[in-house]
N, C-alpha and C positions, 0 to 999 in steps of 0.2 A: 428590883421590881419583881412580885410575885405574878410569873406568866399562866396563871390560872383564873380564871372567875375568884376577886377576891372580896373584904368585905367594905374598900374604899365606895362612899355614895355620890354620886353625882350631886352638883349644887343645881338651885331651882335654876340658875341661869343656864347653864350648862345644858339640863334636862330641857329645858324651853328652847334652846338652838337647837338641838337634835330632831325635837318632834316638832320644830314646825318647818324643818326638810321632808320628813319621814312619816309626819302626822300621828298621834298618840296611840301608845301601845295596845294593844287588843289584851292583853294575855299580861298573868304575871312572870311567864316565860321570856315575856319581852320587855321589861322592868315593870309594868302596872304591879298595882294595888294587888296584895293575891287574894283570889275569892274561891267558894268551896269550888266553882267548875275546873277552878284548875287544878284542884289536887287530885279529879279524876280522868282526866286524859288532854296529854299537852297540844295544843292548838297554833296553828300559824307559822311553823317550822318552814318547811317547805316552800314559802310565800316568803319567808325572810331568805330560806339560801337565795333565791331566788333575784333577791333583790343585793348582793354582795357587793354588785356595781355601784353602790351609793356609798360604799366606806369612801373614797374622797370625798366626795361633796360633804357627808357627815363629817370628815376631819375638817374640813377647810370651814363648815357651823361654827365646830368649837374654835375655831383659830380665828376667827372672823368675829366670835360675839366675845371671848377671855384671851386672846391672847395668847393660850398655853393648851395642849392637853394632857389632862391631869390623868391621872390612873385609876379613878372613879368617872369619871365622864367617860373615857375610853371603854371601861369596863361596860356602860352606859351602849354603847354601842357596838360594842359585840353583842349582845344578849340580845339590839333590836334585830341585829342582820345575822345572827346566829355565825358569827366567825368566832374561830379559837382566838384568844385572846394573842397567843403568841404572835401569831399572823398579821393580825392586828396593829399590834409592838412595831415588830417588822414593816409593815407599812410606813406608820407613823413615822418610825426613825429615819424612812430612808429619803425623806425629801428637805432640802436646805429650809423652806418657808416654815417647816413647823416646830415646837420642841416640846419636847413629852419633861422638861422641868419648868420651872417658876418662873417667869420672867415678865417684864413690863409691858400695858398693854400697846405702848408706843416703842415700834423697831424702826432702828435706822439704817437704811440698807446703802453703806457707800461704794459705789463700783471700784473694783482694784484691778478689773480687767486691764488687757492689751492697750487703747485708745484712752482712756483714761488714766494710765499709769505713767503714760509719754505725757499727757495733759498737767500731770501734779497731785493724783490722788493718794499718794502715798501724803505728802504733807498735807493735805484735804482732810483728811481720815486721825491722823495725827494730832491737829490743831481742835476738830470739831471734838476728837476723845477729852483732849486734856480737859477741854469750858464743859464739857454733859457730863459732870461728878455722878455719882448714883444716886444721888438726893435728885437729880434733874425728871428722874423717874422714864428715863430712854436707853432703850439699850441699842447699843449701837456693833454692828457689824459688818464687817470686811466681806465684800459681792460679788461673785463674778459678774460677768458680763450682762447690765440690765437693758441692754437692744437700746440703747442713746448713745451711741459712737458719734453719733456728728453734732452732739451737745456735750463734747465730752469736757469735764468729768462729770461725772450725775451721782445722783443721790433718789432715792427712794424710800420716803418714810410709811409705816402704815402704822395703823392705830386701830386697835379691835373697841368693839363697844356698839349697843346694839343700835343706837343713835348716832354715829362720829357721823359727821363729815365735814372730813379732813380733806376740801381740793379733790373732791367727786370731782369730775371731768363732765364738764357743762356739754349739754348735749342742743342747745337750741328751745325755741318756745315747741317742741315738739315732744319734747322729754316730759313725762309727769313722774311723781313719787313712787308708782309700781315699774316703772322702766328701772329706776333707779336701784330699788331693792332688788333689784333682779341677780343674785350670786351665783344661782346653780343652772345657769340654763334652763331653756323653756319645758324639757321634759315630758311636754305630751307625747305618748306613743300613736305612731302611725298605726292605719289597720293592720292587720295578719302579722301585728310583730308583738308578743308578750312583753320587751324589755320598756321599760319604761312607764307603766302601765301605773296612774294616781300619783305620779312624780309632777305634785305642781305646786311644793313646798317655796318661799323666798323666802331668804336670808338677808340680813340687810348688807349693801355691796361694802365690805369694809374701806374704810375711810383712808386715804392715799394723799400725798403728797410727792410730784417731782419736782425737783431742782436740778437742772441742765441748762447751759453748764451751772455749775455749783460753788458758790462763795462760802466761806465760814459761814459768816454772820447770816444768810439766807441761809441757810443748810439747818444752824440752827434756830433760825425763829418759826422753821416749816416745823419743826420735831417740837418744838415746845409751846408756842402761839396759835390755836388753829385759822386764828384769820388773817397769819402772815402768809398763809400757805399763800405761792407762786402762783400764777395761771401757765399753766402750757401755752407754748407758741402753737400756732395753726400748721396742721399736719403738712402743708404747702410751704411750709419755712423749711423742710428739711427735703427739698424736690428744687434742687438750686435750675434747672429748664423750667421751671414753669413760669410762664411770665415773660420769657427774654426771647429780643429777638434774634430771628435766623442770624450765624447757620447753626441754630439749635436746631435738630431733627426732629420731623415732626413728633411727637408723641401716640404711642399706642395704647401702654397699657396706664400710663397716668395724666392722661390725656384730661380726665375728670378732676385728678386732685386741683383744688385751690379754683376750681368753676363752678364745678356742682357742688351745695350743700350737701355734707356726708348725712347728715339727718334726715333731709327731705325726701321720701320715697318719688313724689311728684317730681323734683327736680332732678334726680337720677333718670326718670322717665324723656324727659325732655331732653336730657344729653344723651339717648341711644340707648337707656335701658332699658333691659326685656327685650330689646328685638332679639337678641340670640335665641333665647329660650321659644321664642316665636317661632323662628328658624327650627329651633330641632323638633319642635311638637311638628311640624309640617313634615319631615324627614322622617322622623322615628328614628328608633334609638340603633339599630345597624350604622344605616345609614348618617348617623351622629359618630360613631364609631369610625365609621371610614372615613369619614371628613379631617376627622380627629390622627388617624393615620398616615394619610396623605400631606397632609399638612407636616408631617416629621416633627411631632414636637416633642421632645423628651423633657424628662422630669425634671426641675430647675432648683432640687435641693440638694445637687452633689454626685448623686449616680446616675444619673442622665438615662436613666431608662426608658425606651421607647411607649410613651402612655397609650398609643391606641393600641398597643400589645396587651398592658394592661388591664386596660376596660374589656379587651376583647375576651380574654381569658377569665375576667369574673362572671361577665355576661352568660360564658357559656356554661356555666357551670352548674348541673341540675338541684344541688343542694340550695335550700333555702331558709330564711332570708338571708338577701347581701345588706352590706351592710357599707355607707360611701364613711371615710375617714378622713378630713380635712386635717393635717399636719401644720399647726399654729403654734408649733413649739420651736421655732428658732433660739435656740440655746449656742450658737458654734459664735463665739466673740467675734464682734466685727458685723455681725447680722441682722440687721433693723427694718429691710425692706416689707417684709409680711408686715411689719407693726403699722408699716408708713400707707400699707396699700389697705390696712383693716380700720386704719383711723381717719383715712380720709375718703374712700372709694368701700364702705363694707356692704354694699347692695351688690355691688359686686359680683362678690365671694357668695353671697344668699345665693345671688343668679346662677352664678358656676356653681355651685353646690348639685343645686337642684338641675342641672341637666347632667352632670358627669352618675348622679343619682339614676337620673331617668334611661340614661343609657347603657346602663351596667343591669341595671334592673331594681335597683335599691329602694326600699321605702322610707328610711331611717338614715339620718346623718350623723354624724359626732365631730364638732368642732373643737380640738382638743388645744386651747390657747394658754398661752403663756403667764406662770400667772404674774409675775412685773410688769402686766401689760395692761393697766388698771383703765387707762381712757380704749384702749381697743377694745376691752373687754364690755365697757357702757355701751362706744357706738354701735360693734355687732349685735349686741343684747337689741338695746334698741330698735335694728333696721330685724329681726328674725320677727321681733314682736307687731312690728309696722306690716310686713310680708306676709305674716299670719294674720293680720286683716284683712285686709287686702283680695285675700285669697291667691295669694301668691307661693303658701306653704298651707299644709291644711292638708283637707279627705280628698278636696277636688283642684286639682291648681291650675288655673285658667281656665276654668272649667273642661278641661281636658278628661277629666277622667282616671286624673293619674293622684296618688296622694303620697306627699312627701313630707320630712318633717327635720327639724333641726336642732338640736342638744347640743349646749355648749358644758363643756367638761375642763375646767382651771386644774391647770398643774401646777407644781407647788417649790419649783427649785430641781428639778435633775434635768441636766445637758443628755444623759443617756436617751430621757425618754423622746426624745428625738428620730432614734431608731426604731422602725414602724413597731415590729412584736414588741417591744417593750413600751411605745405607746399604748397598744391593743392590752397588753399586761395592765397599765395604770388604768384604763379605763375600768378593767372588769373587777379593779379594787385588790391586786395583785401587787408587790414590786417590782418595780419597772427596770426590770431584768428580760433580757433579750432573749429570743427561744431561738431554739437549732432550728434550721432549714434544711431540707424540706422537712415537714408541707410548707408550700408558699402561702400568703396568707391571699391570695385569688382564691385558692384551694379551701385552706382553715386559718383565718385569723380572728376578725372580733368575733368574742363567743363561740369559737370555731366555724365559722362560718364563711363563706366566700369574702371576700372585703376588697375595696379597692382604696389605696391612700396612696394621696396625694398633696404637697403642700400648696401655700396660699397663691405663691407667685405662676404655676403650674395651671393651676384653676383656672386663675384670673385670666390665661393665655386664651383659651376655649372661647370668649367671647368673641376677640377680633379672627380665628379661626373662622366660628357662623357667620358673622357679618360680613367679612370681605371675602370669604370663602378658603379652601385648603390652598389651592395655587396661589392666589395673590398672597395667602401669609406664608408660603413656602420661598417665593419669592426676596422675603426678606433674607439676611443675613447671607450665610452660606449655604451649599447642596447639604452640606450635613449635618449642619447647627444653624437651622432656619430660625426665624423669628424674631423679635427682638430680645434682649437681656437686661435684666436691671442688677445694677449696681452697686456695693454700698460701700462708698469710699469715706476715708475719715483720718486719722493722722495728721501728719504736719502736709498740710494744704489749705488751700483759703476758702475754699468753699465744698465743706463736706456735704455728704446728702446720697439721698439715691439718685442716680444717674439713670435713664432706660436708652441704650445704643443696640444699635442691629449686632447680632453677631458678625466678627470681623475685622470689627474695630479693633485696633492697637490699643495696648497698655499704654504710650505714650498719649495717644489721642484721647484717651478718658483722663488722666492727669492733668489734661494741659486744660481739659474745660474744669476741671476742677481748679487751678490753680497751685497746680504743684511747687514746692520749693526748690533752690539751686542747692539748696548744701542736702541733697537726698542721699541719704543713706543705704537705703534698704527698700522694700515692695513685700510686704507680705500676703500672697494671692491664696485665698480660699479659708482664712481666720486659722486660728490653734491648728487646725488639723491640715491646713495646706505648706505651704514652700514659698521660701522666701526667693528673691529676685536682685540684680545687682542692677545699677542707674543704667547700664550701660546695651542692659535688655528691653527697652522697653518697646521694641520693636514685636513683642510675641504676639502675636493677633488672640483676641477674645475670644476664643471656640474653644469646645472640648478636646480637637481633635488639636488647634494647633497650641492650648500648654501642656498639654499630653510628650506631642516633640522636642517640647524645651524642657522638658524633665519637671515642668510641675505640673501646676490643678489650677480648674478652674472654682472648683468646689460649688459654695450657694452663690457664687460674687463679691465676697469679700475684697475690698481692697483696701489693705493702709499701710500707708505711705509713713518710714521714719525719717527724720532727718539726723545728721551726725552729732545733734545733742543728745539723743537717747540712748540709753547704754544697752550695748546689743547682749552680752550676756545678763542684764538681771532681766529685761525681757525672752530671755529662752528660761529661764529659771519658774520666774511667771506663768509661760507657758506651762514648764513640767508642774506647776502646783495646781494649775487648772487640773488637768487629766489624772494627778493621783487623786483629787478633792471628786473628779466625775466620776471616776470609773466606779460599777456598781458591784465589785468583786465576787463577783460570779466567776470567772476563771481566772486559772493560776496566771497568765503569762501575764495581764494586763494587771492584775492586783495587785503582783507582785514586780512586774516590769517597770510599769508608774513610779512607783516609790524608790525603786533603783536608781529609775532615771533621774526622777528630782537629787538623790544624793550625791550621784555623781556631778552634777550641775553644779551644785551648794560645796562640793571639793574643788571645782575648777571655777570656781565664780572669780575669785582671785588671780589664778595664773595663769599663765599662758606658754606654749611651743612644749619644751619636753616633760617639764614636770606635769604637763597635763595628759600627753601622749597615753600614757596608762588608763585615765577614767574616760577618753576619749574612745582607745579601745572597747572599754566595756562599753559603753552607750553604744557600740556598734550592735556588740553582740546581744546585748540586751532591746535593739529597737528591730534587730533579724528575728528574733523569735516572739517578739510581739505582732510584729507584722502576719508570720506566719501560722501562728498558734490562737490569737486570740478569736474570739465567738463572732465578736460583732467590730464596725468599724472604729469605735473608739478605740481600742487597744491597737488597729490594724495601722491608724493614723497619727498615732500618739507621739511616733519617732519623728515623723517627714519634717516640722518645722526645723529641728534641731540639727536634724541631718544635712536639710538645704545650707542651714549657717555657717555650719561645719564647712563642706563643700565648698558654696559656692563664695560662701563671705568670708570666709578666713577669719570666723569669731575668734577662734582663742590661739591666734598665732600672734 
């Protein structure tokens, strides 16, 4: 491919998904018609760099209305947003959801993750290739982890076209046809913020199909019948507490799922929504701050950072605008809780939004979700759109005085963008490549700018914090991992799902409500990037501080459980082809550590005691210098599973 402005033409389709994101060219600078004004001085330049932040949404047009982006519709878009084409390329290539060759407008996405691999997706995947010939007009492709661990195995079909739908995700009599087409987030700009400013293009939401768990014969009549497509279970089938009686623990933070209609803004109202945001307009936003502190609640996607540190440090910051970052990218295998709490509970997350917004100082939000996450994706769409009536999101919100606003931003396939700067990278139409620290992004992250991010399950905390207050929710769990925690357990047990327990609780004691097996093998706490466990731990209490003692992680919550049918090295094998497939090779240790490791795995997958002694060795040496060298935590964590195995299970002896 020629990395220059070349002379490939976009098709009318193609050109019609771009501009009615982007709305029609001004200029023949920006592909228009060329007329004599533009051959004496070029117009609209500066209003395109300007706008650089819409290369995703623009790629996700083309991949949404064809399927493919082609090297003329690309070309197509550079010229409207004035990026070098190279860059572009770059972009493009770097996310698993898109592909810059030919391909059908119907993908089959089979997970081959962790909890589906123990489930049977290997023969899944196998059986559905051999029956989908290429005449079937489906292309089919091997997934990581698509956040339906406790429906495992799954599948995810999509289907471009400007019309499909394919098992749209029924939203209630509440839903109309503009809720629907709603792809690129709502996009109005708040006042005193330039970014976003005429962004209220819709694309139509491409067409989806899940099957969880997933049979052949359904697998393939979703990819090739559109009106076999499956209906999803109700986001309360995968919340095994709700419903049962004690001694199930009261419920906090899913207290809503499977009570309240996640669509109904009114019925969210009636089960205690809003009263937070009530509560902090009454306090102001310090004062929300310190509540926020007091309360001890640390970040709940793995590095437990203290958030009213957080908030406090953006708040203070004289640079302006901040900018609040909702982290909806659970990419780490094993991690479905954001999905369960955005599909059943997304007024929620509006709510938490909009006060961790008002307390930092923010006008502007970016909800940057997943994009396999097709039904979250409709019902947040939805409730931002309901909340913007409302007057709940807007110039004035509660008529307080304050004006906040909410952009949803679909990622497109990389686990990296998970780490904040390399999320704040994909949004601004960058790849989502990890930047050095310092500066911190309180400091300079979106757009350079002060920022505060934080993900879905974190947010969602901040409400029972205003309502019940800092001490009563301090009071939960422990002095130093207060609060409740959600769970996402899945493997060989009988009733997977999110679990939410106080911090505290034992490994055992979450197992056993789940309904763990006797022939258990293994525990793998904190997905890909955490540390495996032996039966005979299950006593480690659930805090950060106490699997820290036991030599592992607690990570996002990850739990799954193997039993002694699942073969313990080709799952560490699995793991090393997640992490060399994530890593965004940016630095040597991880781009090149990744691929090592998987080799060596792929030498010792077969043997075991001395003849493996030797590739064991190097895994050592090779997962000490990724630990130490690499930029960001993917390359930091890439070793731990493999190392716990090593260790503590005596995988390859």
């Amino acid at each position: 491919m020629d990395l220059r402005f070349g002379d490939s033409k976009p098709t009318d389709e193609e050109r019609a998904a771009v501009d009615a994101l982007l709305g029609p060219p001004e200029s023949s600078w920006e592909g228009a018609d060329r007329s004599d004004a533009d051959l004496r001085w070029a117009r609209g330049g500066r209003e395109a760099r300007d706008r650089r932040d819409q290369l995703l949404p623009a790629l996700h047009a083309l991949n949404d209305r064809v399927g493919w982006i082609s090297e003329g519709a690309l070309d197509y878009v550079c010229r409207r947003l004035t990026v070098p084409p190279a860059e572009a390329y770059g972009v493009a290539t770097f996310y698993a959801m898109f592909s810059v060759r030919p391909r059908p407008a119907t993908v089959l996405h089979v997970c081959t993750d962790l909890a589906c691999t123990a489930a049977g997706a290997s023969e899944l995947c196998a059986t559905v290739e051999a029956r989908l010939g290429p005449e079937s007009g489906v292309k089919v492709e091997r997934s990581p982890c698509l956040g339906l661990c406790e429906r495992a195995p799954a599948t995810l079909t999509i289907r471009a076209g400007e019309s499909a739908r394919l098992g749209v995700p029924p939203l209630g009599e509440l839903e109309d046809e503009a809720v629907q087409a709603e792809s690129g987030g709502p996009g109005a700009a708040a006042p005193g913020d330039g970014k976003g400013k005429g962004r209220r293009g819709r694309n139509t939401l491409h067409a989806t199909a899940v099957c969880a768990p997933a049979t052949p014969a359904q697998t393939i009549a979703a990819a090739t019948a559109p009106e076999s497509a499956p209906t999803e279970p109700a986001p309360e089938t995968a919340v095994p507490q709700t419903g049962t009686p004690t001694p199930t623990p009261t419920l906090t933070l899913l207290h809503r799922i499977g009570t309240a209609d996640p669509t109904s803004l009114d019925d969210y109202r009636a089960h205690g929504g809003y009263t937070a945001l009530r509560r902090a307009f009454a306090l102001g936003p310090a004062a929300v701050i310190r509540e926020v502190t007091d309360a001890g609640l640390v970040g709940r996607g793995g590095a437990a950072f203290p958030t009213g540190r957080k908030w406090q440090a953006t708040a203070a910051q004289p640079d302006h605008p901040h900018y609040l970052v909702c982290n909806a990218d659970e990419s780490e295998p094993g991690t479905f809780k954001d999905r369960v709490l955005m599909e059943g509970d997304p007024y929620a997350l509006v709510e938490a939004m909009t006060i961790a917004a008002y307390a930092t100082g923010a006008h502007r939000g970016y909800l940057y979700l997943r994009g396999e996450y097709p039904r979250a994706l409709a019902r947040v769409t939805h409730a931002i759109e309901q909340a913007r009536t409302r007057g709940l999101l807007g110039d004035d919100v509660l008529g307080q005085g304050y004006a906040f606003d909410i952009e949803i931003r679909r990622g497109a396939g990389a686990y990296i963008c998970g780490e904040e700067t390399a999320l704040f990278n994909s949004i601004e139409g960058h790849r989502g490549e990890p930047r050095s620290k310092p500066p911190f992004p309180v400091e300079k992250g979106l757009f350079g700018k002060p920022t505060v991010e934080n993900n879905v399950e974190t947010l969602v905390n901040v409400l029972p914090i205003l309502t019940m207050g800092a001490e009563a929710y301090a009071a939960i769990g422990t002095p130093t991992s207060t609060g409740p925690k959600l769970f996402c357990v899945s493997g060989s047990v009988a009733r997977p799902g999110v679990y939410e327990l106080p911090f505290g609780a034992t490994l055992g004691e979450l197992l056993a409500l789940a309904g763990v097996r006797d022939n258990l093998r293994a525990v793998l706490l904190g997905g890909a990037a955490g540390g495996f466990v032996r039966p005979d731990e299950l006593d480690i209490p659930l805090t950060f501080e106490g699997t820290r003692e036991a030599g592992t992680t607690l990570g996002s919550g990850v739990v799954m459980a193997f039993d002694d049918t699942v073969p313990l090295p080709r799952l560490l094998l699995r793991i090393a082809e997640f992490f060399r497939d994530e890593s965004c090779g940016q630095c040597v240790p991880c781009r090149v550590g990744t691929v090592r490791q998987e080799e060596a795995l792929h030498r010792i997958a077969d043997r075991t005691g001395a003849a493996a002694a030797d590739d064991i060795a190097l895994l050592r040496e090779v997962g000490r210098a990724m630990r130490d060298a690499s930029i960001c935590g993917l390359g930091q964590t890439a070793w731990n599973a493999v190392e716990s195995a090593i260790d503590r299970l005596g995988a390859y002896e």
